[in-house]
ZAMARGU-4260 file (C-alpha; in steps of 0.2 Angstrom, whole numbers, plus 5000, padded with zeros to 4 digits):
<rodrens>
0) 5042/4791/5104 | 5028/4782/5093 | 5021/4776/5110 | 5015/4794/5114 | 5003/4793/5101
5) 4994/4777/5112 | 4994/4789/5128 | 4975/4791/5125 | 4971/4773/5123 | 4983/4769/5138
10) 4972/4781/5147 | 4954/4774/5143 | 4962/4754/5146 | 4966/4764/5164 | 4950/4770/5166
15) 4941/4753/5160 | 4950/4744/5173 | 4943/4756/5187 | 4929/4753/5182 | 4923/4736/5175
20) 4913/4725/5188 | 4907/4710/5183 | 4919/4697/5178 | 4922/4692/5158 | 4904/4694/5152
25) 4902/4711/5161 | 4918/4717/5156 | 4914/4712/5138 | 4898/4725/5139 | 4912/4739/5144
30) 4924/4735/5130 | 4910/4736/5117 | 4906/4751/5124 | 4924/4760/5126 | 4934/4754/5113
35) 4920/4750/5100 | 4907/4763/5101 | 4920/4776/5109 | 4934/4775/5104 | 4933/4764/5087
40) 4948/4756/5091 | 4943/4738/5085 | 4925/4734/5076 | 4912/4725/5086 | 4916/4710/5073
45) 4935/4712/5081 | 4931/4713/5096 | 4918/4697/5097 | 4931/4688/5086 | 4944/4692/5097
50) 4932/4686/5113 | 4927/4670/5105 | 4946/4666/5101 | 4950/4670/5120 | 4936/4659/5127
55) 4943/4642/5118 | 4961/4644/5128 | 4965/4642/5146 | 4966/4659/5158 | 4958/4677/5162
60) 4947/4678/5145 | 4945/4697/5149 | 4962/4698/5151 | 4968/4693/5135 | 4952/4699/5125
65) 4959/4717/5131 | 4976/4712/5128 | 4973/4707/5110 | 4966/4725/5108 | 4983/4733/5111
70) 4991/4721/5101 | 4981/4726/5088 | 4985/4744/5091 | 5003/4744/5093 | 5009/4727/5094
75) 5019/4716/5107 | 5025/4732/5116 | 5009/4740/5117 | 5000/4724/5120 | 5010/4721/5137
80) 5008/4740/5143 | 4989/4736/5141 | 4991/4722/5150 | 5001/4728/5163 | 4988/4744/5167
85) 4974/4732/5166 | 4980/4723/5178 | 4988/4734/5192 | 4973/4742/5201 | 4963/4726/5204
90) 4979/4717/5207 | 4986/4732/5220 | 4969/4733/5229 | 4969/4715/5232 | 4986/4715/5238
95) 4983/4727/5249 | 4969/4720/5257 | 4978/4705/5263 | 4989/4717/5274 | 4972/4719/5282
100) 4964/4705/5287 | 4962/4708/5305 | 4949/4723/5301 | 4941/4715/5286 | 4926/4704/5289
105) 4910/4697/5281 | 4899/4712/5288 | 4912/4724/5280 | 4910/4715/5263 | 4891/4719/5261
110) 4894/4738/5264 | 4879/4748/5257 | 4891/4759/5243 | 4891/4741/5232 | 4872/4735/5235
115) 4869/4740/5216 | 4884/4733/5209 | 4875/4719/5202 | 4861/4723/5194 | 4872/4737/5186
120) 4884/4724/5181 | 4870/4712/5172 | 4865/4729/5162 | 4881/4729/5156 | 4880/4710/5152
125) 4862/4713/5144 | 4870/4726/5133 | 4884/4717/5129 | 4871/4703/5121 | 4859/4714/5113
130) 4875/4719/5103 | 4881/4706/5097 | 4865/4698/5095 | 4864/4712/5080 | 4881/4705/5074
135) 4885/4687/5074 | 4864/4679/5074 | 4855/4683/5056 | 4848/4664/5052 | 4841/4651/5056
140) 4852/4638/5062 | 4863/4653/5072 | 4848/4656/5084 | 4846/4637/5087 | 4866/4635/5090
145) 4864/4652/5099 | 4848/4647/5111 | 4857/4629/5114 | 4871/4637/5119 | 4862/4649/5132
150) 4851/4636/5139 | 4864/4623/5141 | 4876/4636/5149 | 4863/4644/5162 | 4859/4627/5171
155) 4878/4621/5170 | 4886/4639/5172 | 4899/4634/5186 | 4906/4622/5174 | 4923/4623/5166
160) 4922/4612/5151 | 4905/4620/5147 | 4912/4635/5137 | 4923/4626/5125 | 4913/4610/5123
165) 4900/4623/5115 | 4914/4633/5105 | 4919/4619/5097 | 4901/4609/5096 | 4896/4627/5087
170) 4909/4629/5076 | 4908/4609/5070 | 4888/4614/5066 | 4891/4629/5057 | 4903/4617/5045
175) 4890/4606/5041 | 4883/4617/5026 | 4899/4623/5012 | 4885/4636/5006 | 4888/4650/5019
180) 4906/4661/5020 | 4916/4656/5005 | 4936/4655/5009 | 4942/4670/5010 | 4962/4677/5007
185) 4972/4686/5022 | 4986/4694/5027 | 4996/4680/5036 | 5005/4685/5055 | 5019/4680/5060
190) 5020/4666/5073 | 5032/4668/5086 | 5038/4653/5095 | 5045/4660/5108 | 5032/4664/5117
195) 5027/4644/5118 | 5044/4640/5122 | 5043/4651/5136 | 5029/4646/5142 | 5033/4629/5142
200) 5051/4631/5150 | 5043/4638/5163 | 5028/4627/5168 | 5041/4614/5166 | 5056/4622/5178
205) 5045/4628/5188 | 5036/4612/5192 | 5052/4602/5196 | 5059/4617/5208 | 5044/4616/5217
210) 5046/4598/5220 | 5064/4596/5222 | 5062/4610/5238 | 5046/4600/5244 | 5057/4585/5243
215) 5072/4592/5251 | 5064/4604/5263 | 5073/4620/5256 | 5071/4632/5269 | 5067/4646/5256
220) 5054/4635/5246 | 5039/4645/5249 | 5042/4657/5237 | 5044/4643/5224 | 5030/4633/5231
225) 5018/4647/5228 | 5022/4652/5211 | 5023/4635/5203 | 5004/4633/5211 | 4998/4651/5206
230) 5006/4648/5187 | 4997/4629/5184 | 4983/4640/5188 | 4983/4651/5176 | 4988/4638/5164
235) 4975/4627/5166 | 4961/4635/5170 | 4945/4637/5158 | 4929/4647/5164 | 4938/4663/5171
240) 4935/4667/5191 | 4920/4656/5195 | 4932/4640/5190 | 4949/4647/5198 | 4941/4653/5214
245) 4938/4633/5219 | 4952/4627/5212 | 4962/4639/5222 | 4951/4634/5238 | 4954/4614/5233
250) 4973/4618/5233 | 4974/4631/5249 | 4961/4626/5260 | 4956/4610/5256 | 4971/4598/5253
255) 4981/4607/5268 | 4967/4597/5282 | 4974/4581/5274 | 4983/4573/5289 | 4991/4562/5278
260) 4994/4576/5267 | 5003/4586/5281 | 5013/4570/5287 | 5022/4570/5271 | 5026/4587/5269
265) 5021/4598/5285 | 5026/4617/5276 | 5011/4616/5265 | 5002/4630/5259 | 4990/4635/5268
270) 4976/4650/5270 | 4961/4650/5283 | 4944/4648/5278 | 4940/4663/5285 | 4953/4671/5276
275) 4951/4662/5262 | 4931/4668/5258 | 4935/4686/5264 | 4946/4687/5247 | 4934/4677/5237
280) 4920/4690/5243 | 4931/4705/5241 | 4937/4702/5222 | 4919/4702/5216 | 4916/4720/5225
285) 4932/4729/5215 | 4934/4732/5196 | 4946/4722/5188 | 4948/4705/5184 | 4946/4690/5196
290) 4961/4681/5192 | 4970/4698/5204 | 4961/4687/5219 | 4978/4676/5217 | 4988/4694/5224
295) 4978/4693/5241 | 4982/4675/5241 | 4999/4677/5237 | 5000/4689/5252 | 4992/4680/5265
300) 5002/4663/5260 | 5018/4674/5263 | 5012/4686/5276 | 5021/4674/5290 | 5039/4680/5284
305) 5034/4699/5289 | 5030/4715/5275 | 5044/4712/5266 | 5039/4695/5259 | 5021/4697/5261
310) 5022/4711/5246 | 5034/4699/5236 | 5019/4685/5237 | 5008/4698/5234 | 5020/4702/5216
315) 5022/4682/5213 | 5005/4679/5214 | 5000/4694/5200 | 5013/4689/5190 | 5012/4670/5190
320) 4992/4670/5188 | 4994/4682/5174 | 5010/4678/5163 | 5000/4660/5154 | 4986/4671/5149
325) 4999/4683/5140 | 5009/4670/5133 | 4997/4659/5126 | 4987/4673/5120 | 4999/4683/5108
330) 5006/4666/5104 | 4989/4656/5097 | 4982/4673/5091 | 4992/4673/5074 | 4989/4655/5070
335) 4970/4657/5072 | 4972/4674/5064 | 4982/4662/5049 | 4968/4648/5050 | 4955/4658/5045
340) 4962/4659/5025 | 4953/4641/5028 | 4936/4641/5023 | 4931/4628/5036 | 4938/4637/5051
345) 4931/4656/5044 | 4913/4645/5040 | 4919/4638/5061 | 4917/4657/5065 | 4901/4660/5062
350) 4894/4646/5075 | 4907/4650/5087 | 4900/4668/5090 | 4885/4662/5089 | 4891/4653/5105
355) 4896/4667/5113 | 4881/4677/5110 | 4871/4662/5121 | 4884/4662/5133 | 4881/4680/5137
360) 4863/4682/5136 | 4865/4665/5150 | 4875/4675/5160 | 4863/4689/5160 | 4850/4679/5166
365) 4860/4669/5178 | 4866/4683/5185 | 4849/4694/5186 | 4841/4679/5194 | 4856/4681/5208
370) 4850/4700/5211 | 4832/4694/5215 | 4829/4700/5232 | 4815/4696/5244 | 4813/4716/5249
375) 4802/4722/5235 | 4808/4738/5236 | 4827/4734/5233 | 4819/4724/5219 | 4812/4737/5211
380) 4828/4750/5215 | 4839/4734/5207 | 4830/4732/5192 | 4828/4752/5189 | 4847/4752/5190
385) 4849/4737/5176 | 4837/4744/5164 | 4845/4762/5168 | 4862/4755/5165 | 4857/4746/5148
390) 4847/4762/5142 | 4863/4774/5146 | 4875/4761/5139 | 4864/4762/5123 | 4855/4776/5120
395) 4869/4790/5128 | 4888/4796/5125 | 4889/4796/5144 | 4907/4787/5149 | 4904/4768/5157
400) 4916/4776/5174 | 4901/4790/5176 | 4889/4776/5176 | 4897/4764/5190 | 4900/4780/5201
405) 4880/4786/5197 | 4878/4767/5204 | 4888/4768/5219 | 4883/4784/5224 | 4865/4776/5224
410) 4870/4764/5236 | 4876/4777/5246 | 4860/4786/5246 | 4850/4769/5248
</rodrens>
């Protein structure tokens, strides 16, 4: 029964995850706006807090920053529901599509309804760094740490070690000087090991099945082949979608042409490069989080075994790229939450979210110099749409849903 009093927040995570383009940094612009401004669910400190934490582990940053919201709320229990409704449009969508290949192709993908997608999205992005500019940069060294971090990060955005490198290289700065955020006394958590022994057993187990049915031919190995693949995945990987989305390609496209490869074990995984980039391109035009592009390969990989199997690959591969994020997540959360009674790691804070701040205000720029057109009259239609998306996000109480469906009904009519 005490879960009934969340139905309303369960409601706005649903209507977050129909409508939050844009991958980590533009969802991050959504959440400040829905479950800050909104709602009040968590403070803009939380919420950047909760963000930097998410960005020094491995998996869908978005993901767990949202999941840490419900966890905040209502616990473990609540934590997964969020998790779970977050997830499931984005991950259903993309499952679905892989049933579809056949009538899906590159010409479909640049459909006029999501021309200003992104140049909405870096309005998102732009508010997102406006705010928590206000919050985390007030002297002098966390503009320097803040502006290092955003040039550094703008020319090597595709890189995966750059966001932690610069988390930690922040928060080392920051403790150079003992003057600024005396130690500071907190409620501890409680830390349950479970959840690292879980993920553990798993990566483990699932790592030898895989190779004991590659080694021994099993005729059902598929399945096992495809989850192990998908869960290292999301165990491993730092940077969000840009950094999964090659790693995927290197694994299911890539190794697959090895003759040597094939000669050694000829039931390999393998998706089309056609297919391949048809996903790739249709996850960036849905709301939701990147990572669900694992569904649609998970589909494809399995579609040879008929419907049946192709919607259990599709259910592997939500599941396998999503379950290390939630692990790892609700189980490092309480130590870092513990750590900060330290006064070096709560002094650590203040150059990590300045970090963070950079990293945005990178991707705002990276991304609006992507949505630079030739046409000067979609220029000017794209950069009305940005400022308009920024100004409505800040100056207006008008719900970030209405504002993606203002945009896609513009690129209806234009």
């Amino acid at each position: 029964m005490v879960l009934f009093r969340h139905i309303p927040f369960l409601k706005a995570v649903f209507f977050h995850s129909i409508s939050a383009f844009g991958g980590p940094q533009g969802h991050l612009g959504l959440m400040m706006k829905t479950f800050v401004h909104q709602r009040r669910d968590v403070t803009k400190e939380e919420l950047l807090d909760y963000n930097a934490f998410c960005q020094l582990l491995p998996g869908a940053s978005s993901t767990q920053t949202l999941t840490l919201i419900g966890y905040k709320r209502g616990g473990v229990i609540l934590a997964v529901l969020t998790l779970m409704i977050w997830i499931l449009p984005a991950c259903f969508l993309m499952g679905a599509f892989s049933f579809f290949l056949e009538y899906i192709n590159q010409k479909t993908l640049k459909t006029d309804i999501f021309k200003f997608i992104q140049p909405m999205t870096v309005g998102f992005i732009a508010y997102a760094a406006i705010q928590s500019y206000k919050i985390s940069v007030h002297n002098t060294i966390t503009h320097v740490i803040m502006a290092v971090s955003a040039v550094a990060t703008f020319f090597v955005f595709t890189s995966p070690w750059i966001f932690p490198l610069l988390l930690v290289l922040g928060g080392c700065v920051t403790n150079l000087s003992s003057k600024r955020i005396p130690q500071k006394e907190i409620p501890l958590k409680k830390i349950k090991w479970g959840n690292i022994w879980l993920f553990a057993i798993i990566f483990v187990v699932a790592g030898i099945s895989s190779e004991l049915a590659r080694k021994n031919d099993w005729p059902h190995r598929k399945p096992l082949n495809l989850f192990e693949n998908t869960y290292r995945f999301g165990s491993l990987v730092f940077g969000g979608g840009q950094v999964l989305i090659p790693m995927m390609y290197e694994q299911f496209v890539a190794r697959p042409e090895s003759q040597k490869l094939i000669k050694r074990n000829p039931h390999v995984l393998k998706v089309s490069k056609d297919d391949f980039y048809t996903g790739a391109g249709i996850v960036r035009a849905i709301p939701g989080p990147v990572f669900s592009v694992a569904s649609f390969m998970g589909g494809t990989l399995m579609k040879d075994g008929g419907p049946t199997m192709q919607i259990f690959g599709c259910i592997i591969g939500s599941v396998a790229i999503f379950l290390p994020s939630a692990l790892l997540v609700l189980f490092f959360f309480p130590i870092w939450h513990n750590m900060k009674k330290y006064a070096t790691v709560y002094r650590a804070l203040e150059g990590i979210n300045a970090v963070v701040v950079g990293i945005i205000v990178a991707a705002t720029f990276y991304m609006m110099k992507d949505a630079a057109v030739a046409d000067w009259k979609s220029l000017f239609l794209n950069i009305i749409v940005l400022v308009g998306t920024w100004a409505f996000l800040s100056y207006s109480r008008l719900p970030s849903p209405v504002i993606v469906i203002i945009c896609l009904a513009m690129g209806w009519v234009f």
